[in-house]
N, C-alpha and C positions, 0 to 999 in steps of 0.2 A: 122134187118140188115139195116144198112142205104148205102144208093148209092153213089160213088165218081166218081171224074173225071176218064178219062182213062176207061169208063166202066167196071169197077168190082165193086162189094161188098162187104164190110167190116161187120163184125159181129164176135161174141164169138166165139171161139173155143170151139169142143165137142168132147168127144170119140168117134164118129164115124168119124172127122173129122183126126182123130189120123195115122194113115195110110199114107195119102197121105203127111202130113206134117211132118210126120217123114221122110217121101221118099226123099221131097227137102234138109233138115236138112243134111240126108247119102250121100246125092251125094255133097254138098257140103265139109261135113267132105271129102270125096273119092278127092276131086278137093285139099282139101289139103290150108295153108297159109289166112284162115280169119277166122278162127274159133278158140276159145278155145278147143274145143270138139275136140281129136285124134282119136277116135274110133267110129265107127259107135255104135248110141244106137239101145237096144231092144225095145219094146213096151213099156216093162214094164219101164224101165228108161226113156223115153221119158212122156209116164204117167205123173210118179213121179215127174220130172223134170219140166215140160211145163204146166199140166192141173191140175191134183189133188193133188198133193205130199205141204207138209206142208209149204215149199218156195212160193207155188203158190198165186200169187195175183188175175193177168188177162192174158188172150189169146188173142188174136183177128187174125184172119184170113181174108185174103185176095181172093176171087174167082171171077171166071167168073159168066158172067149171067147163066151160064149152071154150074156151077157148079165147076168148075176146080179150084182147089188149086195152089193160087199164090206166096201165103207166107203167114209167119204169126210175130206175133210180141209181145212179153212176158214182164211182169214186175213181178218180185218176191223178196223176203227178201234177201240180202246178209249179211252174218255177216261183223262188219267194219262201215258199212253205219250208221249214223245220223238217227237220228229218224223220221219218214215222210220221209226218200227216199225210192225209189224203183228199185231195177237194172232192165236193157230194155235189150231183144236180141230180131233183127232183122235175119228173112233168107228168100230171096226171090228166086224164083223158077231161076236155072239157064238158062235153054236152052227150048224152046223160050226165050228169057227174054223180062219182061212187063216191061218199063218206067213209073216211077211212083208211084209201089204198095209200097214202102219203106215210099215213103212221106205222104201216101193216110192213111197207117195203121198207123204213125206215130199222124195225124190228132187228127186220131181217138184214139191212147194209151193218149193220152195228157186229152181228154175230160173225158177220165175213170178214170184217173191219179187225176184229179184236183175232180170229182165226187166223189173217194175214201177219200178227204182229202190231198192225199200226198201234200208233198211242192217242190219234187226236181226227178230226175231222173237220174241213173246213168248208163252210158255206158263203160266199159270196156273196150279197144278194143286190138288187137294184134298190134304193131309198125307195123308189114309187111303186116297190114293188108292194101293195098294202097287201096281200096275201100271203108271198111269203115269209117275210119278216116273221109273223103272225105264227107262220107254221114253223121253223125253226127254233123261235124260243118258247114254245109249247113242247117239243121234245128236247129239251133241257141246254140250246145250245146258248153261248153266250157273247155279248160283243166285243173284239178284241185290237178292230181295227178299220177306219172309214176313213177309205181314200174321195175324196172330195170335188167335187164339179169334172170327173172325168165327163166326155161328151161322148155324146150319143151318133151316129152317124150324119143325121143332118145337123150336127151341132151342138145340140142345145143339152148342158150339165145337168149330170145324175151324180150323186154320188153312188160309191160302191161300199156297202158294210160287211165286213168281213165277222164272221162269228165262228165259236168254234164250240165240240162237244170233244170233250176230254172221256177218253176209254178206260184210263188206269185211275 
């Protein structure tokens, strides 16, 4: 694990670490408006999805020195995407909330990112997502692509803005 500012810890994600970061994941689906994800996942979809499932690239998670799950931060296959990119999702713990761990695991997805090979990284995000819009083109990523009134489970159109950070 290497050490970042704001006193936590950045390192791999692991099935034992699966629990708690699926916890942040459900309370944020629960909170509702920044996530693609409507339904709280199982275990086993969070798995599949985050750490081992055939999409998966990298994890990395964010904790305290003791140990405490801050977030964590994903790069895996989307269909669509160019060759050498990678889609990123960000979820950091809501309440306390830590300043910081977004950028910190962010750092750190980039070094594993460009370590892999990849040449690009792509972020998705909800339009109503006012958060992280906000946090994407603050670590320098850019708009490249908004698909438009996709709908949300009960219906009602979001678009979706696609942005990217170029590695080369």
């Amino acid at each position: 694990m290497t050490t970042a500012k704001f006193d936590l810890r950045i390192g791999p994600a692991g099935s034992g670490d699966a629990g708690a970061l699926r916890q942040i994941l459900n309370e944020i689906i629960a909170i509702g408006g920044t996530t693609a994800f409507e339904t709280p996942l199982t275990s086993a979809e969070f798995d599949d999805y985050f750490l081992r499932g055939p999409n998966c690239i990298t994890c990395l998670m964010a904790q305290t020195r003791a140990g405490e799950a801050l977030g964590f931060q994903s790069l895996g296959r989307k269909a669509g995407l160019p060759d050498g990119w990678a889609d990123i999702a960000t979820f950091t713990r809501r309440e306390p909330r830590v300043p910081g761990v977004g950028a910190a695991l962010f750092e750190a997805t980039k070094r594993a990112a460009r370590d892999l090979g990849l040449t690009a990284i792509n972020a998705t995000i909800r339009a109503d997502n006012y958060a992280g819009i906000p946090f994407y083109e603050k670590m320098g990523f850019t708009t490249w692509s908004v698909a438009e009134g996709l709908p949300l489970r009960d219906g009602t159109p979001v678009d979706r803005v696609s942005k990217v950070y170029l590695l080369t």
